[in-house]
N, C-alpha and C positions, 0 to 999 in steps of 0.2 A: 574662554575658547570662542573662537569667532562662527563656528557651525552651531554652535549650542545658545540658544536664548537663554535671556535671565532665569526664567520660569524654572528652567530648566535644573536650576540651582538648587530648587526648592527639594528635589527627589533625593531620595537614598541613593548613596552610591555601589554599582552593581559590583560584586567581587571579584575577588585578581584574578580567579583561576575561572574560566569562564570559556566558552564552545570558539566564540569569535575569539579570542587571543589566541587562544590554544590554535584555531587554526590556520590565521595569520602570522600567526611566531614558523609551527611549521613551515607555511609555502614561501615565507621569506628565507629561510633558513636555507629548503631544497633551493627556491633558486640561486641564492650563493652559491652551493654545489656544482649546479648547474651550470654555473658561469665558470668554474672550475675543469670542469669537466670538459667546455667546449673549446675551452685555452688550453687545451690537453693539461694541466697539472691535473695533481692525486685532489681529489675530489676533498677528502676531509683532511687532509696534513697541510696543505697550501691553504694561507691565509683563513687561518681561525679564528682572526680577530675581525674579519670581513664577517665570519660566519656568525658572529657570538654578536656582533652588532647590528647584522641584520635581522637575527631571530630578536632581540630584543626589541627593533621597531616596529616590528608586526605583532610584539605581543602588546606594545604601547597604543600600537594605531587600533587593536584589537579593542580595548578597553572602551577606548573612548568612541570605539563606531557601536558597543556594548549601551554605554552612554546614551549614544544619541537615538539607536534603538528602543531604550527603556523609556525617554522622555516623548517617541511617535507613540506607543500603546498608551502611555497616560494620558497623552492628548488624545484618542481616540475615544477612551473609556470615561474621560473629563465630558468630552461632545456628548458621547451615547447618554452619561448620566442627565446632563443637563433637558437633551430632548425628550428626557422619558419623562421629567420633573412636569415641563412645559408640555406636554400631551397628556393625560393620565388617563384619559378615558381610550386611547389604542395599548393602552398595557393592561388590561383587566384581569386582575388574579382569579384563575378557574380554582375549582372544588377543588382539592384531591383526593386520588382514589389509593382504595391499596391495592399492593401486588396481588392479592385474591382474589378483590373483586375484577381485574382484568382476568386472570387467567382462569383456564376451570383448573377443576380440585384434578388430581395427578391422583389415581388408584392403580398402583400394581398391581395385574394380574399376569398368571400363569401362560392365560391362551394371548393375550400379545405378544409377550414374550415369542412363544411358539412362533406365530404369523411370522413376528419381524426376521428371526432368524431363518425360517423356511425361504421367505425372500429372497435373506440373503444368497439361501443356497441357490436359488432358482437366477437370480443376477450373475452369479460366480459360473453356474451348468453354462446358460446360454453365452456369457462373455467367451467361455475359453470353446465352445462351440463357433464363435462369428470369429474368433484368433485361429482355429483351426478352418476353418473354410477360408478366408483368405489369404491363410500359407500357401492352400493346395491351389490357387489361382484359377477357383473355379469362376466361368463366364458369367455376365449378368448376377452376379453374387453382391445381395447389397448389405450393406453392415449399416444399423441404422443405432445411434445412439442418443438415447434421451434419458433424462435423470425423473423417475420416479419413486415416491417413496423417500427420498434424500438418499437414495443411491444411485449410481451410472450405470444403466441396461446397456446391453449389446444384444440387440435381436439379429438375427439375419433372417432373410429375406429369400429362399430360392428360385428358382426361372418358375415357379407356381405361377406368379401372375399371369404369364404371359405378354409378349406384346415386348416394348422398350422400356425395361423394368425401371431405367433411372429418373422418366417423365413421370412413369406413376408412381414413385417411391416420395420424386421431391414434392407432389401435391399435399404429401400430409405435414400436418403442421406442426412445429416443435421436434423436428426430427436432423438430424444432419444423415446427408445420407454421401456414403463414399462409392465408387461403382469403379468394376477395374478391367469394366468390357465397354 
């Protein structure tokens, strides 16, 4: 093949039924159709033998761009091999550690439990409290949400502050704040 180098020779060859055939047989196929379609004939009854020939060149061109694919990452992974060979002091093999000594020791208890699901309830109170205060379209109502806990707060915010609630709402940090006065 005149795209493909010798070298190239040397590789396993990649199998028939493969993402690139599969999806170049496809879009040749529809486009037959297509070309069908714009000639006003019936889409798949007119020239089947257009269609049966052009699905098989995109499943052939598929192949061998499959091909030429598999022979770029071996040239990549040939290069990567070789610079690691010729450097060896930027590839330093570190300790390894285990999964335990990175993480701590995981003790089930009772009272987290509790915490986490109180939480939950108190995220779930105030969400449908900041859904329920901006149905009723109250002014200067700021819905402010941030993810603590690895869960989404909805606090809301009433005219408590004082003043132009949406300047001092956007000061804090990590908050998005929505405002619908």
């Amino acid at each position: 093949m005149w795209f493909l180098p010798e070298e190239a020779k040397a590789l396993p060859p990649p199998s028939l039924f493969n993402m690139n055939s599969a999806w170049l047989a496809f879009s040749a196929g529809l486009a037959s159709m297509l070309h069908n379609a714009i000639n006003h004939k019936p889409p798949l009854k007119s020239g089947v033998h257009r269609l049966v020939l052009m699905t098989t060149i995109g499943w052939y061109v598929g192949y061998h761009v499959t091909k030429r694919e598999h022979y770029y990452f071996a040239k990549i992974d040939r290069d990567m091999k070789e610079y690691i060979q010729l450097h060896p002091d930027n590839f330093v093999a570190k300790d390894k550690k285990t999964f335990a000594e990175i993480v701590e020791p995981f003790i089930p208890s009772l009272q987290g439990l509790v915490e986490r699901w109180v939480l939950g309830l108190v995220v779930i109170q105030a969400n449908q409290v900041a859904l329920r205060g901006v149905s009723y379209g109250l002014e200067h109502q700021v819905v402010a949400i941030q993810v603590c806990a690895g869960l989404l707060c909805c606090l809301t915010v009433p005219e408590v502050i004082g003043g132009d609630v949406s300047q001092q709402a956007g000061q804090e940090n990590g908050l998005l704040h929505v405002t619908d006065g």
